[in-house]
N, C-alpha and C positions, 0 to 999 in steps of 0.2 A: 784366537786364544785370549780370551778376555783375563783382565787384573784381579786386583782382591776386592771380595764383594764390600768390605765395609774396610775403611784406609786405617792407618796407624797413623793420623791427626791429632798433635795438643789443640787445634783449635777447636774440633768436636768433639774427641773421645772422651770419657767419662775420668772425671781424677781417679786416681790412684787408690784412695781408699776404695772408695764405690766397683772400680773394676779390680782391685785383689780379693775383696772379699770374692766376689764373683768364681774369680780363679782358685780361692783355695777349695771352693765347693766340687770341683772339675780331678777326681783322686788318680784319672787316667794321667792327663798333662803332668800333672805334681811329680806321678811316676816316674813317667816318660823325662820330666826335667831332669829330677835327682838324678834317674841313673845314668844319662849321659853327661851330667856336667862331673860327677865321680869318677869317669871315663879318664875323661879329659884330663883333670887333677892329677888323676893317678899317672898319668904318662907324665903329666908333666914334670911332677915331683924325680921321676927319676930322671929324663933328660936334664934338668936343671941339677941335678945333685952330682952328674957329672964334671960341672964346669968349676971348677976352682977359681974359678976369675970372675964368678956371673954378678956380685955385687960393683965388682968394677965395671963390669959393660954397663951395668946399668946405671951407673953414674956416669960412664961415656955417652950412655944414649939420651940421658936427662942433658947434660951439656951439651951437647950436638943440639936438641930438639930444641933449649930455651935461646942457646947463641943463633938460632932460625930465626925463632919468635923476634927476637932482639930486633934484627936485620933482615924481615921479611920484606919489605919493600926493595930492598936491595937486589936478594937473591929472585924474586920475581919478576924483575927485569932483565936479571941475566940467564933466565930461563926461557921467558921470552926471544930474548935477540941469539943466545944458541939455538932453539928448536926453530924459529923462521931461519935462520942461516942454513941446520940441515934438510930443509925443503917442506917442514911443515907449518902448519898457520896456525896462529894463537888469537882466541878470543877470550874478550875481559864479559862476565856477567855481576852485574852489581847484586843481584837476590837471583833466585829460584827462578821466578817465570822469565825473568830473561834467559837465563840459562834455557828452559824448555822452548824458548822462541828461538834462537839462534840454533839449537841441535835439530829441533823438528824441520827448522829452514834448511838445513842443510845434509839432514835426509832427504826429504825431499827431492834436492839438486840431485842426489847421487842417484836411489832405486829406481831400479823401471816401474815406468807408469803401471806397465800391466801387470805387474807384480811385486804391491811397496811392502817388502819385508826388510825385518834386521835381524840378527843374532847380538845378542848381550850377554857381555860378560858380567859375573857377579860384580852389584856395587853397591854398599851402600849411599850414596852421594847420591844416585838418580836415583834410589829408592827416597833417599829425604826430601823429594821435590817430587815425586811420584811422575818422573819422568815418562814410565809404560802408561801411564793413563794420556797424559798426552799426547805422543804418538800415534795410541790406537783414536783418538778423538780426530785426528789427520787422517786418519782412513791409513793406517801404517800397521803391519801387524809386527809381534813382538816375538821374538822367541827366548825366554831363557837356556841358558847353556849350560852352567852348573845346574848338577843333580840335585843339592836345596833349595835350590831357588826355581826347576823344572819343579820338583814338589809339592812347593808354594802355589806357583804360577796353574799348574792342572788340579792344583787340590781348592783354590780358589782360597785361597786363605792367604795368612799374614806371615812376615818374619818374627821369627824371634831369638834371635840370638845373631850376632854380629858376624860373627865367624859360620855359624853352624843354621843356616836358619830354620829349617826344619826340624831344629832341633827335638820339639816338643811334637814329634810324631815318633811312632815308633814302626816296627818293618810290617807290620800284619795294615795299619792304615794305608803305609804306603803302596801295598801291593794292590789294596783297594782302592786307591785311586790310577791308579796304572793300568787295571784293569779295569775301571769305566771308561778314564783318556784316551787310552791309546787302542782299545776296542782289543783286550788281549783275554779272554775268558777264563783259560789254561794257562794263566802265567802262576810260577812255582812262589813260593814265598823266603826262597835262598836269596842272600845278599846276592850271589852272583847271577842270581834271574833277574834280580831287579836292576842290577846295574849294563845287564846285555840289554834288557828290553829298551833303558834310559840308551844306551848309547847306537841303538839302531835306532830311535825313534831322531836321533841327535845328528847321528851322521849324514842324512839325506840331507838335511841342514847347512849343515857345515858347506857341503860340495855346492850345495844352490844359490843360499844369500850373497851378493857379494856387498851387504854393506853392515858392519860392526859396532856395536856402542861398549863403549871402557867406562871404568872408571880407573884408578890408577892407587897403587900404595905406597907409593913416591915416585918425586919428579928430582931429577937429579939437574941446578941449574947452571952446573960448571959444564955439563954435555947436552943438555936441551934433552934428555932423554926421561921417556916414561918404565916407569917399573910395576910390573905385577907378578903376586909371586901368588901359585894357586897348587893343588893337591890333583885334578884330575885330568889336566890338557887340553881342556875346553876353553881355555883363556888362550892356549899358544894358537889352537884351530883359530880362532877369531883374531888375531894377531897376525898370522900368514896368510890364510885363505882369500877372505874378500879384499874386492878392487880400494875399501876405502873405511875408514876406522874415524873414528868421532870419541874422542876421550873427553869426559869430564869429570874435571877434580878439584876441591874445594882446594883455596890460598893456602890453607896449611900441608898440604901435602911437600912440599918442597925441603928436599935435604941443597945443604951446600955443593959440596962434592961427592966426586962419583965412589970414593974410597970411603963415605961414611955410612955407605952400602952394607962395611966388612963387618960393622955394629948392628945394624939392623937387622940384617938377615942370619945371624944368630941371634937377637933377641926376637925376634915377631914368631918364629915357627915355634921354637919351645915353649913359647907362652902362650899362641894361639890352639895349636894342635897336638902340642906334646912330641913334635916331632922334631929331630935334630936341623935337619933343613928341609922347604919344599921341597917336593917333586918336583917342580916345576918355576924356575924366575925367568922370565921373562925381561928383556929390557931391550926397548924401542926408540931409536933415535930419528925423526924426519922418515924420508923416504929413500929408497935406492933405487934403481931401474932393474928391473927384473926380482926384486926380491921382495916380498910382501906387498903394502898396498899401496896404492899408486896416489891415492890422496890419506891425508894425516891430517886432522885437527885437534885440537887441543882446549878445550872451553874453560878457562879458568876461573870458578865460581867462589864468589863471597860469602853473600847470603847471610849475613849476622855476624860473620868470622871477625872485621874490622871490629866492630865494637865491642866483644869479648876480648881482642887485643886489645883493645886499651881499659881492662880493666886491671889492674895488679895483681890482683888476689885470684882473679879469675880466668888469665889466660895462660896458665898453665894447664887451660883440660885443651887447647888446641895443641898442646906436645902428642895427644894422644895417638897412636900407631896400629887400633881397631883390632887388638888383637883378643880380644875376650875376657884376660884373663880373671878381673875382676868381676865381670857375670858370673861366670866357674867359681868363684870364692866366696861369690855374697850370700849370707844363708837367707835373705828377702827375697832376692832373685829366685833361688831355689825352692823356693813356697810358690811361688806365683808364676814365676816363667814369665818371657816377656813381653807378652799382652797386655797386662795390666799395666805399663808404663805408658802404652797411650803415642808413643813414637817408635820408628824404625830404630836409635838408639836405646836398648832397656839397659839394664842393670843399674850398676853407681856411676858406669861412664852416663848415660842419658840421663842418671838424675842430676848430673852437672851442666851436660851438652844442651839438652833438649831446653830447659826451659832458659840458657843463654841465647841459644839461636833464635826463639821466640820472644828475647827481651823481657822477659817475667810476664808479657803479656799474659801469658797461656802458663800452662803446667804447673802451675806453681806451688801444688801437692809434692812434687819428685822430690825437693830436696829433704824432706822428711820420707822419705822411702827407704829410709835407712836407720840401722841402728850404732851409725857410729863407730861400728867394733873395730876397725881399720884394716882388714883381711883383704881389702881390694890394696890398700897401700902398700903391702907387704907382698903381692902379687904382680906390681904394675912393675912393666921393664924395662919403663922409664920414670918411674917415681913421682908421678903426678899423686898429691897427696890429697885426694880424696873427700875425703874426712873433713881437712882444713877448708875445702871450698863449700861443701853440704854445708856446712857453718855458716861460710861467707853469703852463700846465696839464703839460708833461711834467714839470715838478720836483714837481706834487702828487702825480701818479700814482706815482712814485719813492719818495713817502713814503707813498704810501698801499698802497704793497705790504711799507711796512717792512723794517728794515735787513737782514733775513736772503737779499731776494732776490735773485738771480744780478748783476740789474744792476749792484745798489747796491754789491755786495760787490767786482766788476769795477772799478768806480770809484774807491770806498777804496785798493782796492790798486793801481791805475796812481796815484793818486795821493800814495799814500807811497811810491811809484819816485820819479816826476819830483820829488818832495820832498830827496831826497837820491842827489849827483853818484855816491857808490861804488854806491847799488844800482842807480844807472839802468846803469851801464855792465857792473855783471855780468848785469841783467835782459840787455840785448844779447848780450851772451859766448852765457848761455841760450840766448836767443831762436836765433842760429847755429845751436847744436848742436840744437835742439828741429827747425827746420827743414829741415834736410839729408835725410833719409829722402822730406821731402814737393816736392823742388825737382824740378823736369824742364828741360830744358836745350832750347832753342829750333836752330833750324839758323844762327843765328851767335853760339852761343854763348851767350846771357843765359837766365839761369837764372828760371823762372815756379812759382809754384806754382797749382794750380786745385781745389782740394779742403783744408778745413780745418773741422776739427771741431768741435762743441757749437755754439755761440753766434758763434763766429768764420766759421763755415757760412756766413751769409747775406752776406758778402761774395762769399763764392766762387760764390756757385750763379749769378750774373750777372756778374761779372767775374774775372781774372786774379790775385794779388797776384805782384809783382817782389821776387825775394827779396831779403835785407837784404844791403848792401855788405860786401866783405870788410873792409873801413876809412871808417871813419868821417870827417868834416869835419876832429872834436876830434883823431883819433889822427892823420890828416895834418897839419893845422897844430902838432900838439906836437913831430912828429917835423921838421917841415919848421925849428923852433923851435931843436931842441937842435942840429941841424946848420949855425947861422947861416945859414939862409935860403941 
């Protein structure tokens, strides 16, 4: 069962502009986005409008999540020495491909030689290190378990959506990819055809593999215990079934205690899926004799995390609790869907995440993938403000391309205009004369321009500009002034 044909990489995929434009031309996907993130909204809106407290949780869960941040060296130690004390093993990965060396090595140790499979549960953490490609490069086959991520995985395509990753397919694609996979000719196009075919295709699965890869949506470090909280039961099957389970979960995953659970899990369902609680939580401590699996590991992955934490301004997006809800609110996101982001992280969360974890080397389009409006901050359920970091990271990328570049240089100089009244009003005079070759004149008269060059281009190429007034506000009320009004 091979991976995605082309990865969701900032180091190779194309920026942001270059692949939205791409995606707005695609009127299927656009479809397919809007109408399930309107879905989504819409439940959510009502689950949330039930709670008369929900401003307060979420000011419980922004406190819970920064007092982590705060003393995350702390409580990662004491999650360590609980989960070895309940009989499972903790490993540290400083980046990504340690993480894929220590899991692969230790698949390895567990499947049978004559038959190296896994089942995985939804994650994104090994999706951001493209964990399945590794694996199958080990001669390791992979099985996805959830139904978006089965999807994905037989449709040979990418995630896009955190929560939802299939999101941008709709039921008539999926049944044609179900019925070239799974060799089903006569399969129906009922949600419940496609989810019998998904979970016979799943169940032979479930009973054969005995060895599991997690990821986890908290680690609780007063009980050593992992938490996953999922919609279809394919994460409990992977949790009880095989002999042996391999969790890996980035350093911010860790809550303090096991009672700040009672926060979370009324914040994450309502905001991810609109629902009042999962179906399904799960929470796994070490191992027991007779009951689940008989080995437990734990890989505790970095990968950039450190150095977002010590950023101030910036590591409040590790509060984050991957629960959607600002994809679902962003209307950029909803143009485009999250392909065009270029990582397994899309919306406003990835235009923050993505190009931190990459150190600005890479992405460095995202945090201009937004228009600012704050609708992800107004959504988020733990109040990561958004908005404030799209800021913080566009003014590094600004200085991290140093003062020679177009931007910066554009900047400086509208800025020593508006600086002083005589050059602002000859910039205008200019501006006049510079523009009259490019005006075209409409059938009542009002003058447009639709074409403007270099860097001013990307206004024009999706809207109009109104050419500039023959008279200004200042030059009528001066004149309006010396003629005694």
């Amino acid at each position: 069962m091979s991976s995605f044909n082309i990865l969701l990489d900032p180091k190779t995929s194309p920026t942001f502009p270059i692949a939205a434009r791409a995606a707005l031309g695609d009127t299927q996907l656009r479809k397919n986005v809007r109408h399930a993130t309107e879905v989504i909204q819409n439940k959510r809106a009502r689950v949330v409008g039930e709670m008369p407290d929900w401003q307060q949780l979420r000011e419980t869960g922004k406190q819970i999540r920064q007092h982590t941040m705060a003393h995350l060296d702390f409580y990662l130690e004491e999650f360590e020495r609980n989960c070895t004390r309940a009989g499972g093993k903790v490993h540290w990965a400083r980046d990504g491909e340690e993480a894929k060396r220590i899991a692969t090595q230790l698949v390895k140790e567990h499947v049978s030689p004559d038959s190296p499979e896994v089942i995985k549960i939804k994650s994104m953490t090994t999706e951001e290190i493209h964990l399945n490609l590794a694996l199958e490069a080990a001669g390791i086959r992979v099985y996805e378990t959830d139904l978006a991520e089965l999807i994905i995985q037989l449709g040979h395509d990418q995630p896009s959506h955190i929560v939802v990753p299939a999101l941008h397919k709709n039921r008539q694609q999926i049944r044609e990819i179900f019925q070239r996979e799974m060799n089903l000719p006569a399969l129906g196009e009922k949600p419940q055809d496609l989810a019998d075919a998904a979970r016979r295709f799943l169940r032979e699965k479930f009973l054969r593999v005995d060895t599991a890869v997690s990821g986890a949506n908290f680690l609780i470090a007063e009980t050593g215990s992992v938490t996953i909280v999922e919609s279809e039961g394919n994460g409990r099957m992977c949790l009880t079934l095989p002999d042996t389970l391999i969790t890996i979960a980035g350093i911010d995953k860790v809550l303090p205690r096991f009672v700040d659970l009672e926060v979370m899990l009324q914040l994450l369902p309502r905001s991810a899926t609109g629902e009042r609680m999962n179906p399904y939580n799960s929470i796994w401590t070490g191992v027991r004799p007779g009951d689940g699996p008989r080995n437990f590991h734990v890989i505790l992955m970095d990968n950039a995390r450190t150095e977002v934490l010590a950023d101030a301004e910036g590591r409040q997006t590790l509060n984050c609790i991957r629960c959607g809800a600002c994809q679902n609110a962003c209307p950029v996101y909803r143009q485009t869907g999250g392909h065009a982001y270029g990582s397994v992280y899309a919306g406003p969360i990835g235009a923050i995440l993505t190009p931190q974890l990459q150190q600005l080397h890479h992405a460095q389009t995202l945090p201009y993938a937004s228009s600012l409006c704050g609708a992800c901050y107004e959504v988020c359920p733990v109040k990561i403000n958004i908005p404030e970091v799209l800021i913080h990271l566009r003014n590094k990328v600004v200085k991290q391309k140093g003062p020679l570049n177009p931007e910066a240089i554009a900047m400086k100089t509208m800025g020593a205009i508006f600086r002083s009244e005589r050059r602002f009003r000859a910039a205008q005079r200019l501006g006049r004369i510079a523009e009259t070759p490019l005006v075209r004149k409409d059938g009542s008269g009002e003058g447009w321009i639709g074409w403007l060059p270099g860097l001013l281009g990307g206004w024009t190429q999706v809207r109009d500009l109104r050419e500039m007034p023959k008279e200004t506000f200042r030059d009528w009320w001066e004149k309006r002034s010396s003629h005694g009004r």
